[in-house]
Phi, psi and omega in degrees: 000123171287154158292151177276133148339247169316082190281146163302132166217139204283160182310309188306345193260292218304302169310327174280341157258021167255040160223319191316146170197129211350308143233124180252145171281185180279335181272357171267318156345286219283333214271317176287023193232323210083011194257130162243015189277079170321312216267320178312309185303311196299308190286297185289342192249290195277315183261357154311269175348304173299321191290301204281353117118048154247016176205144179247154162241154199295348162220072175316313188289002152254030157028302129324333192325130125333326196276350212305191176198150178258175159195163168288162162273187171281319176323278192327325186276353144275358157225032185268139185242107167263000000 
């Protein structure tokens, strides 16, 4: 299975990726939301976006880091609509 060119995406990625502005943690994302629910943000925000591989993290192999930071892909960054 291929990636879509042009990925579908839900309103909530589509909002999350016009707020990423270069490497964000998930508590600065989420803050521009107004979300104080982590597992709402994570489930509905962050991990499509992760999934559909338009925002990456800055330290994969910890997953977990306190340090991590998201950022876009290029991908993301053809479907960021500003």
């Amino acid at each position: 299975m291929t990636l879509q060119e042009t990925p579908q995406v839900t309103p909530q990625v589509q909002d999350l990726l016009n707020v990423i502005n270069g490497e964000d943690s998930r508590s600065e994302m989420q803050y521009h939301f107004g979300l104080s629910d982590r597992e709402n943000f994570r489930k509905n925000y962050l991990q499509p976006t992760l999934a559909e591989g338009l925002i990456e993290m800055t330290i994969p192999e910890k997953p977990q880091s306190s340090k991590q930071r998201y950022r876009l892909t290029s991908r993301g960054a053809n479907a960021r609509k500003i």
